[in-house]
N, C-alpha and C positions, 0 to 999 in steps of 0.2 A: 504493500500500500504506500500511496508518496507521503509525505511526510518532511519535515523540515529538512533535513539531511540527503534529501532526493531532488532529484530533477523532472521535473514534467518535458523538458527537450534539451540536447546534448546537440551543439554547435558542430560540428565538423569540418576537416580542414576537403581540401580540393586540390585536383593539378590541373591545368590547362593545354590543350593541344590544338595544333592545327593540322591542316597538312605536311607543314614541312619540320614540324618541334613535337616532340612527343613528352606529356608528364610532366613539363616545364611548371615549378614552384609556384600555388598560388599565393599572394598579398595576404591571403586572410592567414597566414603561417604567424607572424608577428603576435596581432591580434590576438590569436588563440591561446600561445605560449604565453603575455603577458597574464591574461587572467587567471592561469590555471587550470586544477581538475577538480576543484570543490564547487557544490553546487552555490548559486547565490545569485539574487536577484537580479533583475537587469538593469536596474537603475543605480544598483551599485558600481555598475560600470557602460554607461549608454554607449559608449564608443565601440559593444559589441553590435549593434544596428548598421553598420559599416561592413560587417562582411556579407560579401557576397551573395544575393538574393535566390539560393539556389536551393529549389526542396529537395536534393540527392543530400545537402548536408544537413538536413533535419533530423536527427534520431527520436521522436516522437512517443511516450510513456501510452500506453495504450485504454486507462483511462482517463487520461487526462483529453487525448483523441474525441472519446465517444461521448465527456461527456461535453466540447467545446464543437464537435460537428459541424453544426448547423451554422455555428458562425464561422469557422476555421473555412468552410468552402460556399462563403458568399460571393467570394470574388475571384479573380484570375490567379495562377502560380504566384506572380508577384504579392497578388497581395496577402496570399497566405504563409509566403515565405518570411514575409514581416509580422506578421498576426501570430504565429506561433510563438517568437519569444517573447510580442509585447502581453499575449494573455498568460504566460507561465509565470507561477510562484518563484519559480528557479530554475535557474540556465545552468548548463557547464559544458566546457569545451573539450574538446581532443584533439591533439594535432594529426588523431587517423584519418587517413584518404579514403574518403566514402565514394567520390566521383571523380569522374576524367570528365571536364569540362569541352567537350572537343568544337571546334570553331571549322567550318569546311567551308571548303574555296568557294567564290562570290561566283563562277561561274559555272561551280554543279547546283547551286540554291534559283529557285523559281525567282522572277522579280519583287525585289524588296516593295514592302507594303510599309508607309511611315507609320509608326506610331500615333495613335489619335488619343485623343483626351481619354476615351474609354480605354485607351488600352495601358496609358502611360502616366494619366492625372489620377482618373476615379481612383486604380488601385491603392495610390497613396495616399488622399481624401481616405478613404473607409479606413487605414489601419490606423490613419492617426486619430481617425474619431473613438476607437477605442479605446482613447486613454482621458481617462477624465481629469478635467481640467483639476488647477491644486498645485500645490509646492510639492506635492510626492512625485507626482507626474512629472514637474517641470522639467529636471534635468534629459528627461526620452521627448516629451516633446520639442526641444529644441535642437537634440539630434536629428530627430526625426525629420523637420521640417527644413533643417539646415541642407542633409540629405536628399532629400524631394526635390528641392528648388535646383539642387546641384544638376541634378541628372536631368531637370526637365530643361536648365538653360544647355547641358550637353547635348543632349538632343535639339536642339534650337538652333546650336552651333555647326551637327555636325549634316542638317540637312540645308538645302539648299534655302539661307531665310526668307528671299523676295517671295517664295510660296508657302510661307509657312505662319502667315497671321492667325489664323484661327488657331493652331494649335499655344503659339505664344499667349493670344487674350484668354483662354481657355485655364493654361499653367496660371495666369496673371489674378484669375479672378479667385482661382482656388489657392493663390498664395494668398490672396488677403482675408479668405475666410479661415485660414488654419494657423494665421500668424500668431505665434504665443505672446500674451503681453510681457510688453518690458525688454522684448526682443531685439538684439545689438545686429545687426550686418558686419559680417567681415572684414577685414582691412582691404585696402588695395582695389585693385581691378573688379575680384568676385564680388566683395561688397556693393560696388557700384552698379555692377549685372542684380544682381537679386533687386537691388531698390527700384532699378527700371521696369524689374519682372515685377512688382508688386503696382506699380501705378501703371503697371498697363501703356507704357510706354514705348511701342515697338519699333516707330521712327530715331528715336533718339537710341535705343538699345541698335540700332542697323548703325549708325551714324558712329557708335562707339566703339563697332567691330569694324566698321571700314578702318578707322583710324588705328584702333591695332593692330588690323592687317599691317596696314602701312610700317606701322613702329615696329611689329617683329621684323617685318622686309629690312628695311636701314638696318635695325640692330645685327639682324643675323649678317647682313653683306661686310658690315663694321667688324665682327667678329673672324669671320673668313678672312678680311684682309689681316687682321691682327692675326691671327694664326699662321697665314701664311709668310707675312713678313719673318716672326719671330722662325719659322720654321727654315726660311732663309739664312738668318742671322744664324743659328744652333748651326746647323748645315756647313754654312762657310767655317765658322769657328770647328767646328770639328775636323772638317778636311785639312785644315791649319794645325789642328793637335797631333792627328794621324799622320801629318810629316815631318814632325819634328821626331828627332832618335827616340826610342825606347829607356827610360830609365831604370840603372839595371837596378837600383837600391830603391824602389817605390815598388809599394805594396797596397793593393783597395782590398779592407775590411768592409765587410755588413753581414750581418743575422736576420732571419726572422722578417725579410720586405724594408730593413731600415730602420729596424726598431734598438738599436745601440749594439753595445758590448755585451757581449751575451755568447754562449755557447761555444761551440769546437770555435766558433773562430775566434772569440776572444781569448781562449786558451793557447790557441795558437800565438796570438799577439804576445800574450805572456812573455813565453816562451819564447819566444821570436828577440825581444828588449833584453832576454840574460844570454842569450847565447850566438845572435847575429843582429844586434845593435847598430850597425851599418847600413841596413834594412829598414826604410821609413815607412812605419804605416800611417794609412788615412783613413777613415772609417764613412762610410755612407750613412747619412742618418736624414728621417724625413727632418720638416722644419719642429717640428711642434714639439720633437723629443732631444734636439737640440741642448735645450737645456738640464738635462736628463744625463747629456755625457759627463764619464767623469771629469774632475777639473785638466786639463790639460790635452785632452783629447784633440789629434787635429780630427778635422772632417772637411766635408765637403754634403750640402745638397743638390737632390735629385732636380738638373734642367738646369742647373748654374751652368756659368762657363769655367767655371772652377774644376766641376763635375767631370763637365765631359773633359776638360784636360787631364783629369787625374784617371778616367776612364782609360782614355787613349795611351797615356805615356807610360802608365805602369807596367812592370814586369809583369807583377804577380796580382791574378785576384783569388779571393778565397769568399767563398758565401756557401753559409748552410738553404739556401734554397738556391735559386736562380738570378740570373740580371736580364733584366730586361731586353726582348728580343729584338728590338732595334740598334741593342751595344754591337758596334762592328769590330770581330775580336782581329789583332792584328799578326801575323808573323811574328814568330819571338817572346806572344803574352803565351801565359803560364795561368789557367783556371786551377783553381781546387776546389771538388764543391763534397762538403765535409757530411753535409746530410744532417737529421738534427733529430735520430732516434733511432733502433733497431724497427724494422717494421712486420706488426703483425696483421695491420689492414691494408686493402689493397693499394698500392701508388702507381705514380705514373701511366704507361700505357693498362695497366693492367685493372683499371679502373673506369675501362671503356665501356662493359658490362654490367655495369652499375649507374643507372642513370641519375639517381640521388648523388654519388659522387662524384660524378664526372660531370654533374653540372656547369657548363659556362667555360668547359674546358678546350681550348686548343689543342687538340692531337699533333698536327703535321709543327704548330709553331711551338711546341712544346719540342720536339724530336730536333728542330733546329738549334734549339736552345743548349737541349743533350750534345748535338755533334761540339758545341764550344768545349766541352770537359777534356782538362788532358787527367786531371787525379778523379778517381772516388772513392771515399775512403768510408773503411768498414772498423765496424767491432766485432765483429767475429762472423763464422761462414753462411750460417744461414744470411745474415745481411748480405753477403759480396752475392749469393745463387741468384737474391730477389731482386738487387739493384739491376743486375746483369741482365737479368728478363724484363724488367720494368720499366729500364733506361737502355735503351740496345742501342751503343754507336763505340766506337774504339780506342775510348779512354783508357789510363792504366788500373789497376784498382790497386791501391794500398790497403791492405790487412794490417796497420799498424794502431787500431784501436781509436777511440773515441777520447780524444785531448780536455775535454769537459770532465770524464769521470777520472783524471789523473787523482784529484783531490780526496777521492772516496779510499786512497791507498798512499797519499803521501798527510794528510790532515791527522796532528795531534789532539790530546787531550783540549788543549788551553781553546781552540775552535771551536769544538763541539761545545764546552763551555759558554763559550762566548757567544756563539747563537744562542742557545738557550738564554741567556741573560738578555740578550736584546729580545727577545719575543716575551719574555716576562715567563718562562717555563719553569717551576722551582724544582730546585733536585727532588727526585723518587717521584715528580708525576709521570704520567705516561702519557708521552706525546705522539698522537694517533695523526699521521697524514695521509688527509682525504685527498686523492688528486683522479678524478675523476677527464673523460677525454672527450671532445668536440663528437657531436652525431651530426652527420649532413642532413639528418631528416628536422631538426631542430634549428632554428634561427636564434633561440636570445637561450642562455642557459640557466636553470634552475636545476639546484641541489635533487638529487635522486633519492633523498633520504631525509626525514625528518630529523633534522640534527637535532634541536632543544629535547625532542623522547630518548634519541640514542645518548647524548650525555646524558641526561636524567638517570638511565638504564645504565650506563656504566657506572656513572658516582663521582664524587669530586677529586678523584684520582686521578682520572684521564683527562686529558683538551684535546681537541681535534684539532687542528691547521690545515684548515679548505680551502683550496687552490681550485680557481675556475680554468679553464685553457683561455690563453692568449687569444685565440678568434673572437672572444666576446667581452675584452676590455673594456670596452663603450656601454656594457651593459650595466645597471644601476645593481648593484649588489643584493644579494634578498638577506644578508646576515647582518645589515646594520643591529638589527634588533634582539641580536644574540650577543654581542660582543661586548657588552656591560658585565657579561656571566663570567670573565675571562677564560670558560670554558671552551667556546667554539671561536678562533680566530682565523679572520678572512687574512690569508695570505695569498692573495692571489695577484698585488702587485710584489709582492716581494723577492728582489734578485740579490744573487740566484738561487735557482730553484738546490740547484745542489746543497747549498748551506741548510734549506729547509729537512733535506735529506739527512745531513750530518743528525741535526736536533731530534729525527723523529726516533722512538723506537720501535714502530710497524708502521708501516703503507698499505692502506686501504685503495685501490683505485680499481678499475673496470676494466677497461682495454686499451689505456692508456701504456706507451713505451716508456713510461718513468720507470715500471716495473724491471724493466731489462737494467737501466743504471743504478737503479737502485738494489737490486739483486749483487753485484759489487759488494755493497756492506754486509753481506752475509746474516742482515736480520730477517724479520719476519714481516710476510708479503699477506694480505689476503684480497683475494677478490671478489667485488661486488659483482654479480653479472645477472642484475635481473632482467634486461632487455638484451639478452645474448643472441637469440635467434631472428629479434628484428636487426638489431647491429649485424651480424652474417647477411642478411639478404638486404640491405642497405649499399653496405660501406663493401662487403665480402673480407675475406680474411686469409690467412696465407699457413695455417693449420689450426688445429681445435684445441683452443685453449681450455678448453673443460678436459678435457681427456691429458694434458701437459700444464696443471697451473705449478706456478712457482712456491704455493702455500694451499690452504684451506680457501674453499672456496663457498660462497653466498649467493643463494637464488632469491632472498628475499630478504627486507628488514631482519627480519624478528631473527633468522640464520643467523647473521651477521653481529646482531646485538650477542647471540647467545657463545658467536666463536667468540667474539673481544671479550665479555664477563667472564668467559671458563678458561680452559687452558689451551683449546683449539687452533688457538693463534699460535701458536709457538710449539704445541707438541711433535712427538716423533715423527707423526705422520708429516706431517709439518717440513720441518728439518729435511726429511727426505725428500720430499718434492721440489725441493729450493736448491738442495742439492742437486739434483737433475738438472734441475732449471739451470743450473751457474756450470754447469759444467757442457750444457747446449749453446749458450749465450753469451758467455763472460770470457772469451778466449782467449781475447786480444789486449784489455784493457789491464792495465799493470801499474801502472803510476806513470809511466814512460811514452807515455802515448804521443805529447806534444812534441817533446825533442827529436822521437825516430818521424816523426812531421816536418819537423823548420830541416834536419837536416837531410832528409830526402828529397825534399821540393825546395827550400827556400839555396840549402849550401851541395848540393849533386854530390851527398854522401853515395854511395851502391849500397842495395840493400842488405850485403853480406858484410858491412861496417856498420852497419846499424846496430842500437843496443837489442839484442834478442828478447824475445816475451818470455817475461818467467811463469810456470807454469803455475796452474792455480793452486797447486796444494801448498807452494811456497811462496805465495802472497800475503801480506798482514792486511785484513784492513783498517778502514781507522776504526779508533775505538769508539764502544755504543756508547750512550749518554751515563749510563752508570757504571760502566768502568771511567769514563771520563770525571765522574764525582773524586773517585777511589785513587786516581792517579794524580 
């Protein structure tokens, strides 16, 4: 029976297709994700009226149906489409794909029929009169009616207007009968369209679309020439870089699309300052994170002329992803592209199968981008088989380990201490890190876990340290309102991630490659994996992680609560699957990782002077946080 806790209709997400795009992500993905899966009113959030008017994404409680009927199908799809969530006690959404939206070619469809008042006004007329007037109402009817006017000036717009008066006076009269008191207009342009639509002004609404005809005309021709000049200027200045010599002591750093010092490549820089100091680096950073670099850091940003000269004349570049496919690499430069995880979900070409993944992806300018690599460098073998199939072109591959996890085997006591003291961790608590991993099927990220129950359920013993992924930094955090507890602490801008590693004593994450560096420390791994079979048929995976975890694994909260309370986390069984795990995975990485780096590529060591990998059973690593007390 429904009930406050229930939903009378569940939102659902949608893809869009045409003929020549298949499954393409719908807009209402955001939407969905922000609100959540708990049931609640609409008015709690009106900005759900914005998705998409489509009854494929209605999941409809069946008597809530039978006993709304009679009114739910007084009018056309439209308008039921809206009548559904404005008559339910409670909404809740799903980011599940109920429908393929498919859109077919203009010339297998019969000739288009305009939209008339009945087919385009009445439906919005009858659902907003649904909502009785009031301050409870107010917030939906202003969505609502905001909404209406949108679509009906879009349509006004997008047919031809010298014949379209009647349908304008028609939107005009039913805006002024539905207008909510107290009711503001827009800023800008739209606002001035709506005011016209309401007085019924259709000469002067024509009069103000000729005129922005006009103004986007100029602006867009203004803009072409501005691009095209600057792309002249870049052009010339570039051909002027690319002839000047190669210098042999210049080196371009970036991580991450330009997001700073960070990862193999900044270890490599390290590295690079104690042992070929000779060797100048310069670091690619967008503008914004600029001030983000350490003090003294040179750089260069992306589209300067600084840029492309430092582009051009360098010897050497190094990036844990790619550079941009319009960098013309020259005779003589030297790529290294370091990679920035072991991988157990699909990459590169091998993610062409996957249209959630491979969304928005270049195949052919991706494979150009690969032919630039002279290195790619691995941590141990199953990464060199996966790169090799994933990235197919005739780079060299260095097996000399991942230069990020040197520190997980050269880092003492006094570090491990000292992160803990900057995160406020006191000695003997137990520090749980959550590091959960990007789903291409999700747009803005949310905790997979109720944290404030699961520390409740562990005690004041443990703190969790929840790190979101890097793709959703822009995102507003959901743990503000944990973090007074000093139990749960959002570290999800905190670098680097490694130090967080040093501090933890188990790693909680999903399908995330931290588990591979962090496997290094020889502690204890557990996995959350409660959406493992939609991650496989999403993202796809590179073997089964259920059948090979590194620890004790979790299919659900209450699992997961009951391995972290008991001894599951850490026991025999435990141990030995970690074991496996480090002796599959950890082949390469020894503390030594950066130096058999700078001097294979940076000083033309041969790789039979290189320092040799020491083998795992005679590796230290650093110590856990409570030998670190002890020491």
């Amino acid at each position: 029976p429904a009930g406050r806790h229930h939903a009378d209709v569940i939102l659902l997400n949608h893809t869009r297709s045409t003929w020549s795009t298949d499954g393409a992500p719908s807009p209402d993905g955001p939407l969905l994700d922000k609100a959540g899966h708990s049931p609640l009113p609409l008015v709690t959030l009106p900005g759900l009226l914005r998705l998409a008017p489509l009854l494929g994404t209605r999941l409809v409680r069946a008597s809530f149906w039978r006993a709304h009927e009679e009114v739910l199908t007084a009018g056309n799809a439209l308008y039921t489409a809206y009548a559904l969530p404005l008559l339910a006690d409670r909404v809740a959404c799903s980011d599940q794909l109920a429908l393929d939206a498919r859109t077919q070619r203009a010339a297998t469809l019969p000739p288009p029929v305009a939209d008339g008042p009945e087919g385009r006004v009445e439906p919005y007329v009858a659902a907003y009169r649904l909502l009785e007037p009031g301050p409870a109402t107010a917030p939906l009817r202003r969505t609502l009616y905001d909404l209406m006017t949108e679509d009906w000036l879009h349509i006004i717009a997008r047919e031809q207007r010298g014949n379209d008066r009647g349908f304008f006076l028609a939107a005009a009269e039913a805006a002024r009968a539905c207008k909510p008191e107290g009711h503001r207009a827009p800023e800008g342009v739209d606002g001035v369209r709506q005011k016209l639509l309401e007085a019924g002004s259709y000469e002067r609404y024509l009069r103000l679309a000729e005129f922005n005809d006009r103004r986007r005309h100029w602006r867009s021709l203004a803009r072409k020439q501005k691009r095209a000049l600057g792309a002249k200027v870049r052009a010339r200045r570039g051909r002027a870089a690319r002839k000047a010599p190669l210098d042999p002591d210049l080196a371009v750093f970036t991580a991450y699309w330009n997001r700073g010092v960070t990862c193999n490549p900044g270890a490599i820089a390290t590295k690079l300052a104690e042992i070929a100091p000779h060797i100048k680096p310069v670091w690619v950073s967008g503008r914004a994170r600029v001030p983000l670099l350490p003090p003294g850091t040179e750089h260069v940003v992306p589209g300067t002329p600084r840029y492309q000269e430092a582009m051009a004349r360098a010897t050497y570049l190094v990036n844990n992803v790619n550079f941009p496919t319009g960098w013309v690499k020259r005779p003589g430069q030297f790529h290294l592209q370091t990679h920035h995880g072991t991988p157990l979900k699909r990459m590169g070409l091998d993610q062409m199968p996957y249209p959630a993944a491979a969304h928005g992806l270049d195949f052919r300018q991706l494979l150009r981008r690969i032919d630039k690599w002279d290195y790619s460098l691995t941590s141990n073998r199953h990464s060199t088989l996966m790169w090799r199939h994933a990235y197919p072109s005739g780079y060299t591959e260095l097996e000399h380990g991942y230069p990020r996890n040197d520190v997980y085997y050269t880092a003492g006591p006094d570090l491990v201490r000292a992160v803990r003291t900057r995160l406020g961790i006191a000695p003997g608590v137990r520090a749980v890190l959550y590091a959960p991993t990007h789903r291409d099927y999700e747009s803005e990220w949310h905790p997979r876990l109720d944290l404030a129950r699961l520390t409740e359920r562990l005690g004041p013993d443990t703190v969790l340290l929840v790190r979101g992924h890097y793709f959703y930094s822009s995102s507003p955090s959901e743990l503000a309102g944990l973090r007074a507890t000093r139990r749960v602490l959002d570290v999800s801008a905190y670098e680097p991630v490694e130090e967080l590693a040093l501090a933890a004593d188990a790693l909680v994450t999903d399908y995330s490659s931290i588990m591979f560096d962090y496997a290094h420390l020889d502690r204890p791994i557990v996995v959350y994996a409660d959406d493992w079979e939609i991650y496989q048929a999403t993202r796809g995976v590179y073997f089964d992680l259920m059948e090979r975890p590194p620890g004790a694994v979790a299919r659900t909260e209450d699992e997961l609560t009951e391995i972290l309370a008991g001894d599951a986390w850490r026991d025999t069984a435990a141990r030995t699957a970690r074991a496996a795990f480090r002796e599959r995975f950890c082949a390469f990485d020894d503390g030594r990782a950066a130096e058999r780096v700078v001097r294979r590529v940076f000083l033309g060591t041969p790789d039979a002077e290189l320092p040799p990998v020491l083998p795992l059973a005679e590796r230290t690593p650093a110590p856990t946080p409570e030998e670190a007390v002890s020491a």
